[in-house]
Structures are given as C-alpha cells and as structure tokens.
SEMI-862652 format. One record per residue: residue number from 0; chain; x, y, z of N, C-alpha, C in turn. Coordinates in pm, 1 decimal. Example, Ala and Ser with C-alpha at 12.3 -4.5 7.8 and 13.67 -1.06 7.14 Angstrom:
+-----+----+----------+----------+----------+----------+----------+----------+----------+----------+----------+
|   i | ch |      n_X |      n_Y |      n_Z |     ca_X |     ca_Y |     ca_Z |      c_X |      c_Y |      c_Z |
+-----+----+----------+----------+----------+----------+----------+----------+----------+----------+----------+
|   0 |  A |   1319.0 |   -569.0 |    780.0 |   1230.0 |   -450.0 |    780.0 |   1320.0 |   -330.0 |    780.0 |
|   1 |  A |   1285.0 |   -225.0 |    708.0 |   1367.0 |   -106.0 |    714.0 |   1290.0 |      3.0 |    787.0 |
+-----+----+----------+----------+----------+----------+----------+----------+----------+----------+----------+
END
This chain:
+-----+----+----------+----------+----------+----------+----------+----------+----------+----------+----------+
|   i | ch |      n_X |      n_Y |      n_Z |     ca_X |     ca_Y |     ca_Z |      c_X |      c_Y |      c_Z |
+-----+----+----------+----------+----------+----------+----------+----------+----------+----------+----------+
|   0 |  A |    421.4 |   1468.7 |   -656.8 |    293.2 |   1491.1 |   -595.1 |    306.7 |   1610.0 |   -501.2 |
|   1 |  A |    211.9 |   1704.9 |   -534.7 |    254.2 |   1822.6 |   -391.8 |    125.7 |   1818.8 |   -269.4 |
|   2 |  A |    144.5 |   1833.4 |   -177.8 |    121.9 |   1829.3 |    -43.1 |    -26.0 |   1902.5 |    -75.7 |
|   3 |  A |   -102.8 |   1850.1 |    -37.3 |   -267.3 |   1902.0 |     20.7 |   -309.8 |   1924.4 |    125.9 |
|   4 |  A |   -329.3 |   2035.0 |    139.6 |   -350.2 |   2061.4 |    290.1 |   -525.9 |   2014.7 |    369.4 |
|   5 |  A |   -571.9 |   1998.3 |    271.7 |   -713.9 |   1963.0 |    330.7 |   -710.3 |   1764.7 |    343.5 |
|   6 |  A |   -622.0 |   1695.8 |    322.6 |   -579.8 |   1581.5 |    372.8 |   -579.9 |   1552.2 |    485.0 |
|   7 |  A |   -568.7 |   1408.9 |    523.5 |   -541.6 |   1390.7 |    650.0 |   -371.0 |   1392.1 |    603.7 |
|   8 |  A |   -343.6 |   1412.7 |    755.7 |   -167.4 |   1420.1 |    806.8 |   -112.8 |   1296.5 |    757.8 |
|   9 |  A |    -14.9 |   1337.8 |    721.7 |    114.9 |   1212.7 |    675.7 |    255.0 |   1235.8 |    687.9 |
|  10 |  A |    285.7 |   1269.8 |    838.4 |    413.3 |   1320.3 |    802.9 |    422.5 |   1472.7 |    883.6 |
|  11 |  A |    492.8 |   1523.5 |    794.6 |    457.6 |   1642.7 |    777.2 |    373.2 |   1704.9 |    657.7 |
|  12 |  A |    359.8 |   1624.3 |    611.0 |    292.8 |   1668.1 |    467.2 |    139.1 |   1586.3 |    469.3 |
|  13 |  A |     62.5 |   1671.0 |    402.6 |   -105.8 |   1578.0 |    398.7 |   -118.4 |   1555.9 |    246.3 |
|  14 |  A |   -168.0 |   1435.3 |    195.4 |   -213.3 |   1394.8 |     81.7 |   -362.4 |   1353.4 |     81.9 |
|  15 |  A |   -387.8 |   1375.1 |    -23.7 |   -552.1 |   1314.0 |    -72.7 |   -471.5 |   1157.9 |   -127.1 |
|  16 |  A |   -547.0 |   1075.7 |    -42.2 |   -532.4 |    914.4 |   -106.7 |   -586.7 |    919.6 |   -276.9 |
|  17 |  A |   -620.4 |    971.6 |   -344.0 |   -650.2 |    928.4 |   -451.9 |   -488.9 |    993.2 |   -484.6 |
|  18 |  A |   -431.0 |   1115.0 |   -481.4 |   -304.5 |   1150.0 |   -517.1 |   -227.2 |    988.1 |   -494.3 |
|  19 |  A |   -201.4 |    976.1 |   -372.6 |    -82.2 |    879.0 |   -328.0 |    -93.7 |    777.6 |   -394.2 |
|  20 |  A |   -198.0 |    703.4 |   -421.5 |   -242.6 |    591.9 |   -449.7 |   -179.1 |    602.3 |   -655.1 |
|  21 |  A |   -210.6 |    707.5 |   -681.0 |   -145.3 |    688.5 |   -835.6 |     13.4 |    672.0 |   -830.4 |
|  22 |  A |     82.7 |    724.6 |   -698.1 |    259.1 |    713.4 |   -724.1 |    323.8 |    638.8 |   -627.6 |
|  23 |  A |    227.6 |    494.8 |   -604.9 |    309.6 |    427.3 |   -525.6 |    367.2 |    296.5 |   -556.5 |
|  24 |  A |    514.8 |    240.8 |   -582.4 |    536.0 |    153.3 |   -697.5 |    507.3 |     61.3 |   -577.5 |
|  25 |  A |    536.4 |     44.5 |   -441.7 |    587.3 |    -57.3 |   -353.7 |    439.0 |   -128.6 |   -418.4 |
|  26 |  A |    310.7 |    -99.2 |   -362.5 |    183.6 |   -151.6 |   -413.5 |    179.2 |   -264.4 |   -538.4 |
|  27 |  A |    240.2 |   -179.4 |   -652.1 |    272.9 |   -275.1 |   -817.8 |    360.5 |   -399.0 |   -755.6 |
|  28 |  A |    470.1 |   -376.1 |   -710.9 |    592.7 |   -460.4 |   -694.7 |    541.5 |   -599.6 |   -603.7 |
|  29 |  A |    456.8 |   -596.7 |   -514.7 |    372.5 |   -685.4 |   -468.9 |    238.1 |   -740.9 |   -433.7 |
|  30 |  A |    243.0 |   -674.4 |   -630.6 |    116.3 |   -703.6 |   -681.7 |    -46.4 |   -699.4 |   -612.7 |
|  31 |  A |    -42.0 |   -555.5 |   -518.5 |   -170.8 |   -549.1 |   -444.0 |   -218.9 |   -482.2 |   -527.1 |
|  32 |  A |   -332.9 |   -555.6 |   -542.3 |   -494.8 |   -462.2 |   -600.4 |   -569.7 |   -399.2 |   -466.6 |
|  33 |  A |   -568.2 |   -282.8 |   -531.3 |   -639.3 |   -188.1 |   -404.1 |   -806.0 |   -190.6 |   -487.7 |
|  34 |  A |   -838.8 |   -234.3 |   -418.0 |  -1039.4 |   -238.6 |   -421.5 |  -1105.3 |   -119.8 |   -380.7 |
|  35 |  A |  -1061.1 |    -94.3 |   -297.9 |  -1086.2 |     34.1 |   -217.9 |  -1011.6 |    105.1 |   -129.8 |
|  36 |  A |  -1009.3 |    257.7 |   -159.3 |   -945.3 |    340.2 |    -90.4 |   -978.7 |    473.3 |    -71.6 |
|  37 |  A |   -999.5 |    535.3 |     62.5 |  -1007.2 |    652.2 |     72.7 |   -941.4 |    668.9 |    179.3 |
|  38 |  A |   -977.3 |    799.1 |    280.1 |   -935.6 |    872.8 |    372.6 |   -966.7 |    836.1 |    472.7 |
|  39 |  A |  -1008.1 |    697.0 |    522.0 |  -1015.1 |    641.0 |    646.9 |  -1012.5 |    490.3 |    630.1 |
|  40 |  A |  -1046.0 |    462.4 |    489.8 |  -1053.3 |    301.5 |    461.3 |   -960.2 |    256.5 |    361.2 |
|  41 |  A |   -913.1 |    143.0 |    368.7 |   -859.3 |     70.8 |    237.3 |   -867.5 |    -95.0 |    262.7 |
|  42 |  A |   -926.2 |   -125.3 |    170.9 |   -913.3 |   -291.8 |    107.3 |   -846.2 |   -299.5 |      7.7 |
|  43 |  A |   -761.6 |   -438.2 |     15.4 |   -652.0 |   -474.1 |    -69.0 |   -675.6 |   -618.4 |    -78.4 |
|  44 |  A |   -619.6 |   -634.9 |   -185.6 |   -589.2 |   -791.2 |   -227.4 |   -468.3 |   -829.5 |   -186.1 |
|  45 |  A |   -379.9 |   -900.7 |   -216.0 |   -223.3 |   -959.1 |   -228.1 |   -230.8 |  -1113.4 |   -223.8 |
|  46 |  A |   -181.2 |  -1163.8 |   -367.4 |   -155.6 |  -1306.2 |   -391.7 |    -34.3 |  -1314.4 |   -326.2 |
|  47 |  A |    -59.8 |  -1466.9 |   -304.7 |     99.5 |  -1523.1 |   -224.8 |    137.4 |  -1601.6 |   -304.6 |
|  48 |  A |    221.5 |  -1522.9 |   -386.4 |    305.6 |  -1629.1 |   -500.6 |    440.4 |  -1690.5 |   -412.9 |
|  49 |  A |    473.6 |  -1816.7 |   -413.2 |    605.0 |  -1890.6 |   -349.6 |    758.3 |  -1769.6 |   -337.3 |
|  50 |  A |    734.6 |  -1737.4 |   -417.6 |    872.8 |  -1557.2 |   -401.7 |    855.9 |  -1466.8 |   -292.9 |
|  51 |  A |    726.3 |  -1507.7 |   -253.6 |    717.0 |  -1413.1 |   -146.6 |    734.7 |  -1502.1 |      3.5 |
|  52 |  A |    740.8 |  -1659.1 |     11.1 |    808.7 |  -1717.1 |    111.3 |    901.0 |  -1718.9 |    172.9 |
|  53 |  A |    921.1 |  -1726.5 |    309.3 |   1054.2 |  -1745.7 |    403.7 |   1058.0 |  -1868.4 |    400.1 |
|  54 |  A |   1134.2 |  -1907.5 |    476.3 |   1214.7 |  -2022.0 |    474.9 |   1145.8 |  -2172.3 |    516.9 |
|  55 |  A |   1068.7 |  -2113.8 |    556.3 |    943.2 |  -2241.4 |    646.5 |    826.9 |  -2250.8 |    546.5 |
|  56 |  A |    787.6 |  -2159.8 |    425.9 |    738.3 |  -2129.3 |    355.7 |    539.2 |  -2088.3 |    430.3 |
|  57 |  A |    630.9 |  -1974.9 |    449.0 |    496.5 |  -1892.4 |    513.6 |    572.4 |  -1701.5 |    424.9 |
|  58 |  A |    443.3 |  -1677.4 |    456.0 |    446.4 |  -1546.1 |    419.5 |    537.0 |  -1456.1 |    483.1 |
|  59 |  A |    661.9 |  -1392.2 |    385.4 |    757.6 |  -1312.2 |    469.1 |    705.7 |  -1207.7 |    527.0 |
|  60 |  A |    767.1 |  -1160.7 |    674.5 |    712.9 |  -1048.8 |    735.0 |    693.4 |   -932.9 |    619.4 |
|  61 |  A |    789.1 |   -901.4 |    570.5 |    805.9 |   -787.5 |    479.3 |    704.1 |   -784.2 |    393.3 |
|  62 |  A |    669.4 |   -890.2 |    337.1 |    530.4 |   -899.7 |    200.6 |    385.9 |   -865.0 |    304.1 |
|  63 |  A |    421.1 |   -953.7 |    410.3 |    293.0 |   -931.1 |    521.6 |    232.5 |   -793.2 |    553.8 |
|  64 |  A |    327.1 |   -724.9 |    600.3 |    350.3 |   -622.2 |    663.7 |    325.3 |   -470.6 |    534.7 |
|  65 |  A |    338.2 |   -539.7 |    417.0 |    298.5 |   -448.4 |    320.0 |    168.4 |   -443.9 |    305.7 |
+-----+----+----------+----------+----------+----------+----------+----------+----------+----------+----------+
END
C-alpha cells in the first residue's frame, strides 16, 4: 500500500481507510466485520467464540482491545 498524502496521519505515513481496510489480516483473524468505515468513523462487529476466552471465561484483553 503506498502512503497518501491527502489522508489523515498514521504514523508517519497517511492512508485513505478504504486502502488500509483491504490489507489488514489482524481484522480476518478475529473475524471482525467492518460495517462501516471511513476517515473519522468505524463500526465493527466481533463474535465471541470460546477461543477467544481467558481463563475466567470473559473476553481476552487482546481480542477486546482489537
């Protein structure tokens, strides 16, 4: 993906969310459906399948936090 400068900032580098949004596996890997996304908003889904439990069986920070 190369850097867009009419983006908002990310870094050092600016992307158009429709770019990012096609090359991001972490998203697939815990199965979020993005509903919506642009350049100031995003809604997401994320099922809580039992794989994604800690030990008390609550939602791991890490799945959370994604």
């Amino acid at each position: 993906m190369q850097p867009d400068e009419s983006g908002p900032a990310t870094g050092l580098q600016r992307f158009k969310m429709g770019q990012w949004i096609r090359c991001a596996p972490f998203e697939k890997r815990l199965h979020i459906d993005i509903i919506e996304a642009d350049d100031d908003r995003a809604v997401l889904d994320m099922p809580f399948p039992i794989v994604f439990a800690q030990g008390a069986g609550l939602v791991h920070g890490g799945a959370l936090v994604g």
